[in-house]
N, C-alpha and C positions, 0 to 999 in steps of 0.2 A: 342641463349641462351635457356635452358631450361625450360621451364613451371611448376611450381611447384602445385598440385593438394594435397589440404588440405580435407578432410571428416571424418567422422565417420563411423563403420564398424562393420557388425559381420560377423565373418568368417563360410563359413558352410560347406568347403572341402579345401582338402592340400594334394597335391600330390609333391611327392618328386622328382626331376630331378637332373640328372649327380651325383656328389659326393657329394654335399653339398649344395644346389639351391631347394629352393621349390615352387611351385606357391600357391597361397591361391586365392580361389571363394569366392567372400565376397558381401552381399547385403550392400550397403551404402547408404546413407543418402541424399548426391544428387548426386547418377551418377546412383542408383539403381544396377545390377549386374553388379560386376568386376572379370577380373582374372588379379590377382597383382603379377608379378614376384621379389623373395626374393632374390637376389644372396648370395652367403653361408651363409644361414642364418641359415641353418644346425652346421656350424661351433662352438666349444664352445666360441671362441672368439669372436660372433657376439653380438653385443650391441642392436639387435631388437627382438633376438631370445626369450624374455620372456614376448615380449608386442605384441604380438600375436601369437596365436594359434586357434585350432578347436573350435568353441563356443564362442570365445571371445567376449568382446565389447571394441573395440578399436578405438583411432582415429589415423591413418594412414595418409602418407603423400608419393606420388607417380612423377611420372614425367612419360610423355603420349611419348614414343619413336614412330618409324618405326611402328615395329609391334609389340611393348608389350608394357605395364606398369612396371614400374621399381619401387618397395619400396624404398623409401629414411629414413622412419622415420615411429616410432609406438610408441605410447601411451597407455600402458595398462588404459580402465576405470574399466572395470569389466571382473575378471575370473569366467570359470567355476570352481565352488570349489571342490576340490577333496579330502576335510576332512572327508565330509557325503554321504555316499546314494551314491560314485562317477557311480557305475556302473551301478546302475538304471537308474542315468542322463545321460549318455552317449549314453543309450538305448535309448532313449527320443529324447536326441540330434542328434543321424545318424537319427532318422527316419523322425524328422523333416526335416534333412538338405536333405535326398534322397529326400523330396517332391518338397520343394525351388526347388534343381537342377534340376530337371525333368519338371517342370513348369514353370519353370524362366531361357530364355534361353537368352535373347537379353539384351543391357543395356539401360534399362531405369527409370529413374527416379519416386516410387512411394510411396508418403508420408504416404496413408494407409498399404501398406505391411510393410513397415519400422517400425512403429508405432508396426505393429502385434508381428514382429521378437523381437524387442526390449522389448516388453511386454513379451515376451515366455523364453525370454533368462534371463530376471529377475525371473520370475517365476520359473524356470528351479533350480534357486541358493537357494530359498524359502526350507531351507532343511524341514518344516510343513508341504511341498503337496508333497511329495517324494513319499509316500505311495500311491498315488494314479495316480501316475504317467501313466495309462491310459486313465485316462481322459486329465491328460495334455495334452497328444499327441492329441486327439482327437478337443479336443478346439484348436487348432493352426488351425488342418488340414481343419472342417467345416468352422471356421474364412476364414482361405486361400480361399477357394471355392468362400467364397460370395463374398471375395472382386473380387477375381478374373472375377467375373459373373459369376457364376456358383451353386452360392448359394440351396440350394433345397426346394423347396416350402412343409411347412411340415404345415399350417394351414389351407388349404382345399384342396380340390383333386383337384391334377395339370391340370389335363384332362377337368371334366368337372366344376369343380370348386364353386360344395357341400362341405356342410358340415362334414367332414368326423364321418363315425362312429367307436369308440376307438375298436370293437371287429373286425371290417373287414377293417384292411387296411394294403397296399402293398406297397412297394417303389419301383420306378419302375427307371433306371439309364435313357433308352431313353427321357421318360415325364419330367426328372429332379427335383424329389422328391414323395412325399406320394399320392398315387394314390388310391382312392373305389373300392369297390370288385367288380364292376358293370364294370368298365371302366376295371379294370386289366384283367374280361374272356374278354373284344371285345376287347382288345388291347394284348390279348394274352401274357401279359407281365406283371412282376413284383415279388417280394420277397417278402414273408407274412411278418410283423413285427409286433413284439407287442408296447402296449401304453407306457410301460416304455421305449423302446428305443424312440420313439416320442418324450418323456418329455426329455430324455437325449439331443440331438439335442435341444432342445427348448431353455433351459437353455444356450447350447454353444452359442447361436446364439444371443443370448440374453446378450450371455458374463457375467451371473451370476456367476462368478469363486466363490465366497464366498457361495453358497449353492451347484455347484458343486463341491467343494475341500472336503465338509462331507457328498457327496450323495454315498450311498450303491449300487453298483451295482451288481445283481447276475451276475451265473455262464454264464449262459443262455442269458442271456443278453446281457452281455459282448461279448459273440462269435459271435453274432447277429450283433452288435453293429462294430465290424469287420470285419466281412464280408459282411456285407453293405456298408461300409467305404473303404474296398480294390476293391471291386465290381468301385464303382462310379469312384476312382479314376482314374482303369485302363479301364471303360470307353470312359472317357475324354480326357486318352491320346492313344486312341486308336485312336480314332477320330479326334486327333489333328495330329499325330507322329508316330511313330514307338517304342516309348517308353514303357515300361510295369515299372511301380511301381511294385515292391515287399519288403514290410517290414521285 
């Protein structure tokens, strides 16, 4: 007899097979990453087809075969809403979900990450912070890092671990965070960065979404702020994979 496997879920890829079959990558609540097989779920006569999709928060209900997982049952809790702002969020949502999938390969169970996704995907619905929808991406993705260990030491220099000074400091992806102008020539390594992206990272890390949802970011910054951020990540998975993040 079959095993019936009850959890919670947010979906964060959907790839469609044969005629009407899809599978959905979905991080859960306690098996951590799954890939859940739909059968016609494509169908318009499918009774599951509206209590999950890309982004959702669902709780799902599966049975563990041979070699797949088989959907049996979905509970829509929470849609991405597609009243407001949908295409900003979705902008938000691939980029987030490209990180998950590239970082999260195996299944395993982790109450922090979960915590994170769930937090991100509520926020995501928040049509308030719509506007400011780069830093949302960005809070999830520093989030991810730390929990991941990978966090970046931005409160004294990584190297030799002074006090940094706000006019000479570099981030450097090897050292794994903000590195002195001293340490960056002998270490021949590092990306100048200014104190506003500093205090940007500070704040994520710190998870003050309520002063970062009304903080102004310039232009300058922002692009800084990105390419510090696509830097680190591909990184990490260089060093880990064969994988390249590209947002």
């Amino acid at each position: 007899m079959a095993v019936h496997y009850r959890t919670q879920a947010v979906v964060f890829k959907k790839e469609d097979r044969l005629d009407a079959d899809r599978v959905f990558s979905a991080f859960t609540k306690d098996f951590g990453r799954v890939e859940v097989f739909g059968k016609a779920i494509r169908k318009i006569t499918s009774k599951l087809k509206s209590n999950i999709d890309f982004f959702s928060f669902s709780e799902i209900e599966f049975i563990q075969g041979k070699n797949r997982k088989t959907l049996t049952d979905a509970v829509s809790i929470e849609k991405l809403d597609g009243k407001v702002h949908l295409v900003e969020k979705l902008e938000i949502a691939y980029n987030i979900s490209n990180i998950i999938d590239c970082f999260i390969r195996g299944q395993e169970k982790d109450e922090r990450i979960w915590g994170l996704i769930v937090d991100i995907s509520r926020k995501l619905n928040n049509i308030h912070i719509v506007h400011n929808k780069e830093l949302l991406y960005y809070y999830f993705l520093w989030n991810f890092m730390f929990v991941l260990g990978y966090g970046p030491e931005i409160s004294n220099c990584a190297v030799c671990r002074q006090k940094l000074n706000p006019h000479s400091l570099y981030f450097s992806n090897k050292e794994g965070g903000v590195i002195c102008k001293d340490c960056a020539a002998t270490k021949k390594d590092g990306v100048k960065i200014t104190p506003d992206v500093v205090k940007v990272l500070r704040l994520i890390l710190e998870k003050d979404w309520d002063i970062l949802s009304k903080l102004k970011v310039g232009i300058d910054s922002s692009r800084l702020l990105k390419e510090v951020s696509d830097n680190y990540c591909n990184y990490l998975l260089a060093s880990n994979s064969n994988y390249q993040y590209s947002p």
